[in-house]
C-alpha positions in Angstrom: -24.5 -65.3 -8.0 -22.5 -68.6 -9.4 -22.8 -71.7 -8.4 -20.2 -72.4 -6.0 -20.6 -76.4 -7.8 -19.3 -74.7 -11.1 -15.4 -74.4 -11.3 -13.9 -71.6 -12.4 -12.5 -71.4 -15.8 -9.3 -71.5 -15.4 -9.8 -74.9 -13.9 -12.1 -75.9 -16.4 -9.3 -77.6 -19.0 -8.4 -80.1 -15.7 -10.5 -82.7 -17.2 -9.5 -82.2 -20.4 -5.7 -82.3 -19.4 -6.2 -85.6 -17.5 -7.9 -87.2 -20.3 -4.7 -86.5 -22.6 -2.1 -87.4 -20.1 -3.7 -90.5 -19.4 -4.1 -91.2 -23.3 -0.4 -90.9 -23.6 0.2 -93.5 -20.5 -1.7 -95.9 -22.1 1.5 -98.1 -22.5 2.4 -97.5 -18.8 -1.0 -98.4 -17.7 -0.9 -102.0 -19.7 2.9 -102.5 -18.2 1.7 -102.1 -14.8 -1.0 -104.1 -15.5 1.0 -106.9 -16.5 3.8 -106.7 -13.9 0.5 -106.8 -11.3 -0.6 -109.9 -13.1 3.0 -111.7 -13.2 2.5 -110.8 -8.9 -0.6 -112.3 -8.5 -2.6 -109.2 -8.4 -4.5 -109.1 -11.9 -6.6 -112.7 -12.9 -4.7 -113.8 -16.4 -7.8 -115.0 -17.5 -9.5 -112.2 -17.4 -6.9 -109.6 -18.0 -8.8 -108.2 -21.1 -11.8 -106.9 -18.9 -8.7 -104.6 -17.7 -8.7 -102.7 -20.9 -12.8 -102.9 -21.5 -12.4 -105.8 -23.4 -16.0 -107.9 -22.0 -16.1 -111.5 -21.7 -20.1 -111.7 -21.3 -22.6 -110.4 -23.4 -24.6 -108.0 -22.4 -28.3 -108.7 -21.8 -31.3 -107.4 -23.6 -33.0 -105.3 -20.9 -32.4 -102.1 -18.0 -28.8 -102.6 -17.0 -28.1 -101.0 -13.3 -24.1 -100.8 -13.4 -22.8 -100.8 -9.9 -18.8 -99.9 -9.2 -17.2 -100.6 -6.3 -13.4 -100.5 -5.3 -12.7 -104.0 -3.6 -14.0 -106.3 -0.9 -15.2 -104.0 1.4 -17.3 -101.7 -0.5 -18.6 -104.7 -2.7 -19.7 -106.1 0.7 -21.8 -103.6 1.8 -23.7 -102.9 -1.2 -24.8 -107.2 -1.6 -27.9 -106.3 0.2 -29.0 -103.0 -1.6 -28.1 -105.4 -4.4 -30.4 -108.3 -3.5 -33.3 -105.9 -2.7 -33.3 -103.9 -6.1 -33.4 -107.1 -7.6 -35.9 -109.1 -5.5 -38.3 -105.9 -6.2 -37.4 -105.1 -9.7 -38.2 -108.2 -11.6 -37.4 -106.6 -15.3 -33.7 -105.1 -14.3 -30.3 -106.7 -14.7 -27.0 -105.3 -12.8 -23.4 -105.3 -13.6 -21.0 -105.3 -11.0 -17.2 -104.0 -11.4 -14.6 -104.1 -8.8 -10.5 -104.0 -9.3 -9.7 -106.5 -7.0 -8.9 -110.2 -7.4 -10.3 -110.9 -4.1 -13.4 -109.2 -4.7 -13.9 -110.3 -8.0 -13.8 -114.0 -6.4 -16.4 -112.8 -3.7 -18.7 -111.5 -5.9 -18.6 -115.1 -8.3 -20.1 -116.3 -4.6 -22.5 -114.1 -3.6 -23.7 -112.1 -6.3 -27.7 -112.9 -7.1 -29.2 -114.4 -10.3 -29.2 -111.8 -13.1 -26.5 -110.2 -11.7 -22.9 -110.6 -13.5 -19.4 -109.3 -12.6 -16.8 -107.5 -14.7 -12.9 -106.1 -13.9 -13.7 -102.0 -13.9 -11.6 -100.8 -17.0 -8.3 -98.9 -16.1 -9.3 -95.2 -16.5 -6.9 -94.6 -19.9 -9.4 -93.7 -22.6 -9.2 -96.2 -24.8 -10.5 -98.9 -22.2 -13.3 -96.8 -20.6 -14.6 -96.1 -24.6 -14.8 -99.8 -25.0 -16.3 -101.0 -21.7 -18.9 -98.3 -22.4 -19.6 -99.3 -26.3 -20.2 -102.7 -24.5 -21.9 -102.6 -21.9 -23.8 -99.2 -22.6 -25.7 -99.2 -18.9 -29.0 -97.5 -18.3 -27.6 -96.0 -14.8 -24.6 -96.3 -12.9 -24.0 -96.4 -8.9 -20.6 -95.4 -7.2 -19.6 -96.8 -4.5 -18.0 -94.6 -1.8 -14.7 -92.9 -3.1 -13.1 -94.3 -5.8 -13.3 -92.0 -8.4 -12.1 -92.5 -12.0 -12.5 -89.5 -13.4 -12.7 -90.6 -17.6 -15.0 -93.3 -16.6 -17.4 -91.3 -14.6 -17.3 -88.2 -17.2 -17.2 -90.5 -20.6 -20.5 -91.9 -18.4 -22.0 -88.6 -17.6 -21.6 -87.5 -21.0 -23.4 -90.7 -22.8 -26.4 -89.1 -21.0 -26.3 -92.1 -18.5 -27.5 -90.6 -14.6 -25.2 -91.5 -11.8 -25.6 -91.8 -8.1 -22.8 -92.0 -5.5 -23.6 -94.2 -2.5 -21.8 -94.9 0.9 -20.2 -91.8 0.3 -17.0 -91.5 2.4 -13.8 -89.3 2.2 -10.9 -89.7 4.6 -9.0 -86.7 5.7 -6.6 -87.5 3.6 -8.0 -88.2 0.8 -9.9 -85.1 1.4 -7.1 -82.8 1.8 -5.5 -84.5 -1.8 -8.6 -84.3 -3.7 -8.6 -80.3 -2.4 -5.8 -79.8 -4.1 -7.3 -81.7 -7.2 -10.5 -78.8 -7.0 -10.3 -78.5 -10.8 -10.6 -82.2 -11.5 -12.8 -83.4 -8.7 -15.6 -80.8 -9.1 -16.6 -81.6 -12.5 -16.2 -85.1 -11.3 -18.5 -84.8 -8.7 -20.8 -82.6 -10.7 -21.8 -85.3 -12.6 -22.9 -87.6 -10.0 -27.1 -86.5 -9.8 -27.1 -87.7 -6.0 -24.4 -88.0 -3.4 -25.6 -90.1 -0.4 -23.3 -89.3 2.3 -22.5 -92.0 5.6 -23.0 -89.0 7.9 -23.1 -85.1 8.0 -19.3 -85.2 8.2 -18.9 -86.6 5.1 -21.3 -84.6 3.7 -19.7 -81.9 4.2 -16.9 -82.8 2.7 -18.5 -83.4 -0.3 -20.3 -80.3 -0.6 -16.8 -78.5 -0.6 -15.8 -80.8 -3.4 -18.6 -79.6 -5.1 -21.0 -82.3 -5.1 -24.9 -81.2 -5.5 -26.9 -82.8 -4.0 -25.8 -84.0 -1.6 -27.9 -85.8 1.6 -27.0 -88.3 4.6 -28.5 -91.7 4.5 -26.5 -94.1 6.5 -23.6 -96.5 6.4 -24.7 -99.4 3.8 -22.6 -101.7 5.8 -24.7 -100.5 9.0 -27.7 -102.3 7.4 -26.2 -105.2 6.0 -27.7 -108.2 6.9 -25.4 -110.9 9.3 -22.6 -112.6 7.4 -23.9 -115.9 6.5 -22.3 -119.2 7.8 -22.9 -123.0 6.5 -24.2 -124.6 9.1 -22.5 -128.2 9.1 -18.9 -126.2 8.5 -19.9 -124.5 12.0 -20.6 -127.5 13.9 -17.2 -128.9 12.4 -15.5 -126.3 13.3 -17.3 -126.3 16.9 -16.4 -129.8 17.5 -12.8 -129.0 16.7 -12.5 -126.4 19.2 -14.2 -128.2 22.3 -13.7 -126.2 25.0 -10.7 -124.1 24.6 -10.2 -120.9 25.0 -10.5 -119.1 21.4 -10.6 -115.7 20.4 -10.2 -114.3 16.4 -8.2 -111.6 14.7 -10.3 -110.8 11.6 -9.5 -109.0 8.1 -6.1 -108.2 9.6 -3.4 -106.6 7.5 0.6 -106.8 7.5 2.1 -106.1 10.4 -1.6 -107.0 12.7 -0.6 -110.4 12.4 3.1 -110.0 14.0 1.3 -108.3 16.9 -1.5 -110.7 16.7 1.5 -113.3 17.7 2.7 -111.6 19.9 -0.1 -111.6 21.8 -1.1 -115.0 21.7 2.5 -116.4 22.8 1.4 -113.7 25.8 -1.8 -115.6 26.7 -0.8 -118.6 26.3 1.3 -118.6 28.9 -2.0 -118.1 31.1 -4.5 -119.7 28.9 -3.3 -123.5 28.8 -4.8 -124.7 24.9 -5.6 -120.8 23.4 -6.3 -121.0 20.2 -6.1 -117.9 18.1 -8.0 -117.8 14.7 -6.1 -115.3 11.7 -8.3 -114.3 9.4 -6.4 -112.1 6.8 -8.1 -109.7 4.9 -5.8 -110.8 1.6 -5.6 -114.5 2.0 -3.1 -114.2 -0.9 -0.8 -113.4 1.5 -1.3 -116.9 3.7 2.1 -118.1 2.9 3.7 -115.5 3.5 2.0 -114.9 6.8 2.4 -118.8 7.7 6.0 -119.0 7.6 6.2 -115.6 9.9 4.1 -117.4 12.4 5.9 -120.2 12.7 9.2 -118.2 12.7 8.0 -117.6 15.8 7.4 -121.3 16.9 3.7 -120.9 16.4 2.2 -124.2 14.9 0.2 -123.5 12.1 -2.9 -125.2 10.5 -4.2 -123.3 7.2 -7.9 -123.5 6.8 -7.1 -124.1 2.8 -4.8 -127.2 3.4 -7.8 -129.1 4.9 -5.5 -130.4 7.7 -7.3 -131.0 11.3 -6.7 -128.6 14.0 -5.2 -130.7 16.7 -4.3 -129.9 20.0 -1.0 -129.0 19.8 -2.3 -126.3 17.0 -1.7 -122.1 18.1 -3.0 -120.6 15.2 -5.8 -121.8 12.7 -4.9 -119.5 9.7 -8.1 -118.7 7.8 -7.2 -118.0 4.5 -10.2 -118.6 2.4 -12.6 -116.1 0.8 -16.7 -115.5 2.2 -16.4 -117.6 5.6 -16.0 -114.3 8.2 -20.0 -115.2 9.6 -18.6 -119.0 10.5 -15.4 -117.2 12.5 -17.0 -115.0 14.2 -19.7 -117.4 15.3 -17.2 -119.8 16.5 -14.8 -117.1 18.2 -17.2 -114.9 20.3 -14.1 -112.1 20.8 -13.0 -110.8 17.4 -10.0 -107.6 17.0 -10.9 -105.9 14.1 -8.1 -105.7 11.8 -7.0 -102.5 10.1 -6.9 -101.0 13.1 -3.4 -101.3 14.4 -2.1 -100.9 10.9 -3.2 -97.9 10.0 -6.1 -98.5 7.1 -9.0 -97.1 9.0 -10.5 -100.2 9.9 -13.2 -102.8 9.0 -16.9 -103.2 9.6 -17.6 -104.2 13.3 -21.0 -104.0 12.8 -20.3 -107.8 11.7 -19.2 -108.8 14.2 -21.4 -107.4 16.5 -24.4 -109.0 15.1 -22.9 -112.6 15.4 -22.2 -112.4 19.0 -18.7 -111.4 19.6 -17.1 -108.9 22.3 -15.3 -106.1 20.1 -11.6 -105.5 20.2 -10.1 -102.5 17.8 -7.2 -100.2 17.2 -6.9 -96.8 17.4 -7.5 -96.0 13.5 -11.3 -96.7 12.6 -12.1 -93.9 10.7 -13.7 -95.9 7.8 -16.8 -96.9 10.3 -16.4 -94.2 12.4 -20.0 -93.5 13.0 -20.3 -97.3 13.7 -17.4 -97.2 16.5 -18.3 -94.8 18.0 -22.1 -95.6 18.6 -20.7 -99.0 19.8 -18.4 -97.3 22.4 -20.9 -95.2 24.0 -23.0 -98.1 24.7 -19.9 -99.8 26.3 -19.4 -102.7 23.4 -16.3 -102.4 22.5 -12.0 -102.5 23.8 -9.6 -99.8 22.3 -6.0 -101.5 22.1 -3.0 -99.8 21.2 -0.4 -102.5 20.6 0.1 -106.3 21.2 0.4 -106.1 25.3 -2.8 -104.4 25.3 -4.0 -106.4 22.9 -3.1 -109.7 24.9 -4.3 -108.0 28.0 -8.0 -107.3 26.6 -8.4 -110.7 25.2 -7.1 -111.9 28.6 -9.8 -110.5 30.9 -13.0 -110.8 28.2 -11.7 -114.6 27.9 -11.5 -114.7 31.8 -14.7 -113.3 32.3 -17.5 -115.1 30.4 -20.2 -112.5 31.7 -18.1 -109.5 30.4 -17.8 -110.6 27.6 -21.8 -111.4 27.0 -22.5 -108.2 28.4 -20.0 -106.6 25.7 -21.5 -108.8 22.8 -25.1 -108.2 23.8 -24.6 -104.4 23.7 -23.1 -104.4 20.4 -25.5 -106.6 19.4 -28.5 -104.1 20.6 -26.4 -101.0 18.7 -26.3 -102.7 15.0 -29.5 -103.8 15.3 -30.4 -100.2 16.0 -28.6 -99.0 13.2 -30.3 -101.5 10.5 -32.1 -98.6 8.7 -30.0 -97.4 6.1 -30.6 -99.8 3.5 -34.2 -98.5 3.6 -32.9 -94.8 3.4 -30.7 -95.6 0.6 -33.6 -97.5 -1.1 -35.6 -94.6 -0.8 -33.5 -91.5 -2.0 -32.7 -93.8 -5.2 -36.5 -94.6 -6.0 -37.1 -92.1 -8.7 -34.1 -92.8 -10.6 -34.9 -97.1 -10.0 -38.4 -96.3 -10.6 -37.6 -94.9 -14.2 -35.0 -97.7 -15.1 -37.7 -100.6 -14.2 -40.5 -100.9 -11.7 -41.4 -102.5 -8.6 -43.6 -105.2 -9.2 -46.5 -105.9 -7.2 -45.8 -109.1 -5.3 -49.7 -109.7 -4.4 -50.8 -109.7 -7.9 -47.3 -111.8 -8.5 -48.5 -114.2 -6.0 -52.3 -114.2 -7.9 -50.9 -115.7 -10.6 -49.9 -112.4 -12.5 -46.7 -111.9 -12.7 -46.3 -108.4 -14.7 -49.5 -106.9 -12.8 -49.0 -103.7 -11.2 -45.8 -102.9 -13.3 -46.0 -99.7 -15.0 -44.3 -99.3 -18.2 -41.5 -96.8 -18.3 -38.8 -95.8 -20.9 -35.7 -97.3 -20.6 -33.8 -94.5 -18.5 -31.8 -91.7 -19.7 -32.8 -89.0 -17.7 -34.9 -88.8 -14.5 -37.4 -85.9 -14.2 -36.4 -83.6 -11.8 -32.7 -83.9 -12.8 -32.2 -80.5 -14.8 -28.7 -81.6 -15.7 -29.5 -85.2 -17.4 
């Protein structure tokens, strides 16, 4: 019988095809790049990384490349990050994303021996170079972006990959369905799919990943957002006793409901202040001026300006503060909700003590929403009324909304395990690339005890297919 991973022949040029369409688009691909950096989209500085053109040397040890897509995905993989590191003395990581904003995150948070890179467009050219570079020992996926020159030019350099966090919207499942003779040899490089949940291991399988196993939502077992402590009691001081409530990682079109809804309370909640966290802040300006188009009185976090009494929105439109928001707020919507883009980790805010608010669309933390609802944590809204009206009752009843935070609070901390799961399905490929050092030798004064030595990987035993 034939592997039902294996596409059929008459599928099997797909790759190829791709590879010379997107050869001949070269020129395309660099105009689109620049009319994306002329918009504020691309860094100028940095615009060579774009076409795998480096602008760090690469370091003389294991490299673990890790890819993910933009904020959110880089997010949830910090921790995994921290802890391969922490254990594995010997290894160094690269980290690509495509995003401005996450590339600025990542300067932030990303640990010692850890550097970040612009992933190369996938045109040929550019994924030859940022592979002659950079030459990783094994690369990690992150979720669903899938290039498919990068990950095949990868796969056949003999370098192992693993695809983590995996998740596939119905949408994006139907398109890559009709994609079957590009995705599966796409996916049939990847030597380990780590699915969120069943569901979306399934949906893998029938894109013809193998192997494919659940482990958990990364961002279930992310650690809480971190806050600076003297920026919190600023902030705390600022707010005094009004009424507050925040609208986090919003998107266009949140924030006009997000309006709406506070010019609705306020009429009931003398000295409301909403906080407008926007999951872009690039877009600040052009979200300030619709606020006070509708006679809203603005402070932006950026301009350093006080909030004062007389202020009705505090726009927060900087980059890695979400933990000090949601500590101040203790109610937080999660944004991509109402618009439409499968929402944002509530997970986040559940751990820092905040009653949940959400839209109807939260299929990117599915499994987290709806663990949260069962145990009561959370508020579906609909639109700004319902919106206004939610906020409205948690903010008029300060036991409700404890009650609310404390069960969310009890469900993420029941959900913590998956960076452990995750840790553990990758340990034979990590183990190969460098190894765990004992700590209590470390500690005994030597530092290298306990570490085997391992070639430099290329292929993991068990793998039949490296």
């Amino acid at each position: 019988m034939s592997d039902p991973a294996t596409p059929p022949k008459s599928q099997a040029m797909w790759p190829r095809l791709y590879h010379i369409v997107t050869a001949a688009a070269a020129p395309l691909v660099t105009a689109l790049i620049q009319s994306r950096c002329r918009r504020g989209k691309e860094d100028p500085a940095r615009l060579g990384e774009r076409f795998g053109i480096p602008t760090m040397v690469r370091p003389a040890a294991p490299l673990l490349w890790i890819h993910a897509a933009s904020v959110g995905e880089a997010n949830s993989v910090l921790a995994l990050i921290d802890r391969i590191l922490t254990e594995r003395p010997l290894l160094e990581l690269l980290m690509t994303t495509g995003t401005v904003a996450a590339a600025r995150l990542m300067e932030e948070r990303l640990p010692p021996r850890a550097r970040h890179q612009y992933v190369p467009v996938d045109v040929p050219r550019a994924v030859e170079r940022f592979l002659d570079h950079w030459h990783p020992d094994m690369a990690m996926w992150v979720e669903s972006e899938l290039w498919p020159n990068l990950i095949l030019a990868t796969r056949r350099r003999g370098i192992p990959l693993c695809l983590v966090n995996a998740r596939l919207s119905a949408g994006s499942m139907a398109r890559w369905r009709s994609l079957s003779g590009l995705v599966r040899p796409v996916l049939g490089a990847f030597s380990l799919c780590l699915a969120q949940d069943e569901t979306q291991a399934e949906r893998f399988r029938e894109l013809g990943a193998r192997p494919v196993a659940c482990a958990g939502d990364l961002k279930a077992g992310a650690p809480p957002l971190a806050a600076d402590g003297a920026e919190l009691a600023a902030l705390r001081r600022c707010l005094g006793e009004r009424p507050v409530w925040l609208a986090a990682s919003t998107h266009q079109g949140e924030e006009e409901a997000v309006a709406a809804a506070h010019q609705r309370l306020a009429a009931t909640h003398p000295g409301l202040l909403t906080i407008v966290a926007p999951r872009h802040p690039v877009r600040a300006a052009t979200i300030c001026g619709m606020l006070e188009s509708h006679g809203l009185r603005v402070v932006r976090r950026t301009s350093g300006d006080p909030i004062t009494a007389s202020t009705d929105i505090y726009l927060a439109d900087t980059m890695g503060e979400m933990g000090l928001f949601f500590r101040a707020a203790g109610i937080a919507f999660i944004g991509g909700s109402l618009a439409r883009k499968g929402g944002h980790n509530p997970f986040e805010a559940a751990r820092l003590d905040c009653a949940i608010l959400h839209g109807p669309d939260m299929s990117n933390c599915a499994a987290m929403t709806e663990a949260l609802a069962q145990a009561g944590a959370t508020w579906r809204v609909a639109d700004a009324a319902s919106l206004a009206a939610a906020v409205s009752q948690l903010l008029d009843a300060p036991g409700e909304r404890a009650r609310r935070a404390g069960a969310a609070a009890r469900v993420a901390a029941a959900h913590s395990g998956s960076l452990d799961a995750v840790l553990q399905r990758l340990t034979p490929w990590l183990d190969a690339l460098a190894p765990v050092v004992d700590r209590e030798a470390e500690l005994a004064g030597d530092p290298v005890a306990g570490v085997a030595e391992r070639p430099r990987m290329r292929a993991v035993a068990g793998d039949a297919r490296a």
